[in-house]
SEZA-819261 format. One record per residue (C-alpha): residue in one letter; x, y, z. Coordinates in Angstrom, 1 decimal. Layout:
// residues N
(a,(X,Y,Z))
...
END
This chain:
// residues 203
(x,(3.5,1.1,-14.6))
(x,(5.2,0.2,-17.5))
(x,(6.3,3.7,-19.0))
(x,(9.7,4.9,-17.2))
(x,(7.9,8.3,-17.0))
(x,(4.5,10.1,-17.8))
(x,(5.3,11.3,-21.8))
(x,(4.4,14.9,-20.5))
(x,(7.1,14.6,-17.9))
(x,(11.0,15.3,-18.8))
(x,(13.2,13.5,-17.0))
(x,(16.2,16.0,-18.2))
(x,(14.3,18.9,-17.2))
(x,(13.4,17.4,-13.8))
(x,(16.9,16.6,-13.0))
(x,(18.0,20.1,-14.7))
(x,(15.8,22.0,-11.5))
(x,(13.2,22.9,-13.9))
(x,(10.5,24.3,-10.7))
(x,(7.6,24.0,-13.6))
(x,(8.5,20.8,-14.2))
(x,(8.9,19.5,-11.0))
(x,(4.8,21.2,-10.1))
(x,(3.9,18.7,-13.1))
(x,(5.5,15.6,-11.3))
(x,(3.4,16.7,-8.1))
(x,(0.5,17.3,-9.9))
(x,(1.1,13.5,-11.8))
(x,(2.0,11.7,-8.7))
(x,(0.6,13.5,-5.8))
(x,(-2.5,11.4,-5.8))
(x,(-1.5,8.2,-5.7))
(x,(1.4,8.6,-3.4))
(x,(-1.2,10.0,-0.7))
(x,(-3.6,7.2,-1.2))
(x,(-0.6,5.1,-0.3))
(x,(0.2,7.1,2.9))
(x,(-3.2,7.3,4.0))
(x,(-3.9,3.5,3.6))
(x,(-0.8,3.2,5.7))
(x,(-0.9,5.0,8.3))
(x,(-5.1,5.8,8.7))
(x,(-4.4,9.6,9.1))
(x,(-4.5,12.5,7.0))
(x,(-1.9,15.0,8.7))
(x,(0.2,12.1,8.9))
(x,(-0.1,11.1,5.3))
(x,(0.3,14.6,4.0))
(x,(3.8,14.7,5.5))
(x,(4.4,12.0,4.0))
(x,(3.2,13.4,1.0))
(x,(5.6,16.6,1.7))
(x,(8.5,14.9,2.5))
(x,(8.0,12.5,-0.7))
(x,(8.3,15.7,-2.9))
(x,(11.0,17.3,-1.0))
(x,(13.1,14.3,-1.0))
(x,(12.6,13.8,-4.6))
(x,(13.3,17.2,-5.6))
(x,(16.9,16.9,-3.8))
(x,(17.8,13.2,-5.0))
(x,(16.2,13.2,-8.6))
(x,(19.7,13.8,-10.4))
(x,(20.8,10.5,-8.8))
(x,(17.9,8.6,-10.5))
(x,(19.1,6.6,-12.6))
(x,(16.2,4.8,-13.9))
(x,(16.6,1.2,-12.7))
(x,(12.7,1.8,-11.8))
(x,(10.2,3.3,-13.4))
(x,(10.3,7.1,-12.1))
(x,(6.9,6.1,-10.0))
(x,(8.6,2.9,-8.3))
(x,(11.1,5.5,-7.4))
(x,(7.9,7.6,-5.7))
(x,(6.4,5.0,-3.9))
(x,(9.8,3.7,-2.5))
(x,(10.7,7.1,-1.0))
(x,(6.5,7.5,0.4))
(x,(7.0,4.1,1.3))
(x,(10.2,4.7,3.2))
(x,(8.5,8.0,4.5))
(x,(5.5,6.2,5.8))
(x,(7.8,3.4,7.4))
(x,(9.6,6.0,9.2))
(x,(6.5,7.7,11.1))
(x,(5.1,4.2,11.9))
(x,(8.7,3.5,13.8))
(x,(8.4,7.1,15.4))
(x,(5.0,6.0,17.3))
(x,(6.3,1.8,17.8))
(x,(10.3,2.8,17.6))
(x,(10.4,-1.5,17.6))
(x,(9.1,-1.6,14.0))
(x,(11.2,-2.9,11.2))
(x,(9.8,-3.2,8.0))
(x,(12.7,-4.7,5.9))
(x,(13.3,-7.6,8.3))
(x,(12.5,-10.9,6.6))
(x,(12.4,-12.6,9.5))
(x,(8.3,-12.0,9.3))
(x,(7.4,-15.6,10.3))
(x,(6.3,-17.3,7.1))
(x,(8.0,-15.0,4.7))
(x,(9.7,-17.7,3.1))
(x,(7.7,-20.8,3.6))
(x,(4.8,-22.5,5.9))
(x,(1.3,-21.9,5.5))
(x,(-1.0,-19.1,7.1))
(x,(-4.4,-21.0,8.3))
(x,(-6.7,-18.5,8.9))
(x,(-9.5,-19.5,11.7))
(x,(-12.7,-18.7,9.5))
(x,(-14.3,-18.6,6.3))
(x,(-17.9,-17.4,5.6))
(x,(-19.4,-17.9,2.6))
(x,(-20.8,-14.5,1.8))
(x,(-22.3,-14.8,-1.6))
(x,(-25.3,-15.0,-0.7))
(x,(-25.3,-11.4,0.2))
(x,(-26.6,-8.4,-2.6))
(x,(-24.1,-6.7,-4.1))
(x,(-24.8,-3.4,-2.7))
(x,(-24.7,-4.8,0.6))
(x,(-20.8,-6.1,0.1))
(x,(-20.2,-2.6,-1.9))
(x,(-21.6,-0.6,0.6))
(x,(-20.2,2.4,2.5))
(x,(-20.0,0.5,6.0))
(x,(-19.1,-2.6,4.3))
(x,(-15.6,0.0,2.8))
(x,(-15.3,1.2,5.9))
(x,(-14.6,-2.3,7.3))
(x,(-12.2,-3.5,4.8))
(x,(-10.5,0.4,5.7))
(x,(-10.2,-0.8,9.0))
(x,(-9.1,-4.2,8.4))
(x,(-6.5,-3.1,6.5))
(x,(-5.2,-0.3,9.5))
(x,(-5.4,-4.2,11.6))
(x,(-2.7,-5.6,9.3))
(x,(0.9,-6.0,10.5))
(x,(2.7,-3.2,9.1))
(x,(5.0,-5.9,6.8))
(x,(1.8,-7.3,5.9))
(x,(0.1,-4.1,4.7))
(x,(2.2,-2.2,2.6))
(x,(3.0,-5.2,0.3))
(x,(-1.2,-5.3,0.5))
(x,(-1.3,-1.7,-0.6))
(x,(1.4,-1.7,-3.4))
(x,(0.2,-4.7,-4.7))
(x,(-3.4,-4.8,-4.9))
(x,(-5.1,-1.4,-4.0))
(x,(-2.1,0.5,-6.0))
(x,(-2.0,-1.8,-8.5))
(x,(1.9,-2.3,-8.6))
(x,(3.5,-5.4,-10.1))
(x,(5.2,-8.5,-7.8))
(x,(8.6,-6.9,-9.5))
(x,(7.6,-3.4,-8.9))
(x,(6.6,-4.1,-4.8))
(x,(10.0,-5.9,-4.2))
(x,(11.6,-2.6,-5.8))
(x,(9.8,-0.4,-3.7))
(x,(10.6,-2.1,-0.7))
(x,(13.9,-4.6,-1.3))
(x,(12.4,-7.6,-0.3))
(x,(12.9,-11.2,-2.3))
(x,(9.7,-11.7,-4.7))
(x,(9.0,-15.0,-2.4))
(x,(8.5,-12.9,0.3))
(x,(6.4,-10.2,-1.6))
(x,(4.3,-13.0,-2.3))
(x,(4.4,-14.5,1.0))
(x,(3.2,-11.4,2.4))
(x,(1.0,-10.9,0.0))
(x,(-0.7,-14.2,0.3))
(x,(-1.1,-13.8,4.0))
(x,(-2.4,-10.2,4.0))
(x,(-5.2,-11.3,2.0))
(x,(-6.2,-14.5,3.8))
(x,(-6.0,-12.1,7.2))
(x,(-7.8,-9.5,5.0))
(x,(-10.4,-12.3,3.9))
(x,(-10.6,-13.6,8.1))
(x,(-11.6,-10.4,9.3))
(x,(-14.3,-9.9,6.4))
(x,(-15.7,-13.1,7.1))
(x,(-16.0,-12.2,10.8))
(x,(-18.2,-9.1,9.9))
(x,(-19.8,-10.8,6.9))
(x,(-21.0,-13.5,9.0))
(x,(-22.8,-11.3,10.9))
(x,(-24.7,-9.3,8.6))
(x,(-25.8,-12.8,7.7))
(x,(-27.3,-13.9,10.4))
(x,(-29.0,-10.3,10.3))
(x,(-30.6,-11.2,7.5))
(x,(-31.8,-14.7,8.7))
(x,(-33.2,-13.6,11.5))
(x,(-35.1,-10.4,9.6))
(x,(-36.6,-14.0,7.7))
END
């Protein structure tokens, strides 16, 4: 994340209409910004609009870039805004730059549960149900919640980078991103919990 563009990439010949060019960027960036979409919204037609529309806008705005972000902050901020915009389509109430999340800028989230899953083998916690779960657990998180849990941990983008991409204060990127995870680590320990006792009653 810290390069302001792949060194194949050519920021002049992007913004100059170059069409090879441009099929580079796609090729570059393509990946990642579906990841994104799918994560968000759980559904690949959906998330390859997104994808579609990500490239299209880009193509007609990239000569007002003017590199404030890295070009792939840029990206995600138009997925992002993409992605936001289907999710308010299907629950038209749904506002993702509100800070008025509760707990956004102070208070504590207490989740209800905690299980203690270490005692688990690893390729029971890495297994393919066990990634389904967390998929799903992720789809559960409030929409505010999620994408900050997306950018930040499963796309790997910095505090800085994930109040960019969606104009929030850092407080509340971390706000969110603190309370994603312990709703993340709630609804694991549910499932965990019982694949425990599973196992203690297979003793």
């Amino acid at each position: 994340m810290s390069e302001k563009i792949p060194p194949e990439l050519s920021l002049d010949a992007l913004k100059s209409g170059n069409r090879d060019e441009f099929t580079r960027l796609v090729d570059a960036y393509s990946g990642p910004m579906y990841r994104m979409a799918m994560k968000m919204l759980g559904d690949g037609q959906d998330a390859e609009d997104v994808l579609q529309n990500t490239f299209l806008n880009a193509f007609k705005h990239i000569r007002s870039f003017e590199e404030r972000s890295s070009l792939s902050t840029w990206l995600y901020r138009i997925a992002a805004n993409e992605a936001l915009m289907m999710i308010r389509k299907r629950r038209p109430e749904t506002t993702m730059t509100d800070t008025s999340v509760e707990g956004d800028e102070g208070g504590e989230y207490s989740p209800l549960q905690f299980v203690d899953w270490c005692c688990l083998p690893e390729d029971e916690l890495l297994s393919v149900e066990a990634r389904r779960h967390l998929d799903r657990a992720i789809q559960r998180l409030p929409e505010k919640l999620r994408i900050v849990f997306i950018l930040r941990d499963l796309e790997d983008l910095s505090i800085e980078e994930t109040r960019q991409v969606l104009d929030l204060s850092q407080t509340a990127v971390k706000t969110r991103l603190l309370r994603a995870r312990l709703n993340l680590r709630e609804q694991l320990s549910s499932y965990y919990s019982e694949r425990i006792g599973d196992r203690i009653e297979k003793k």
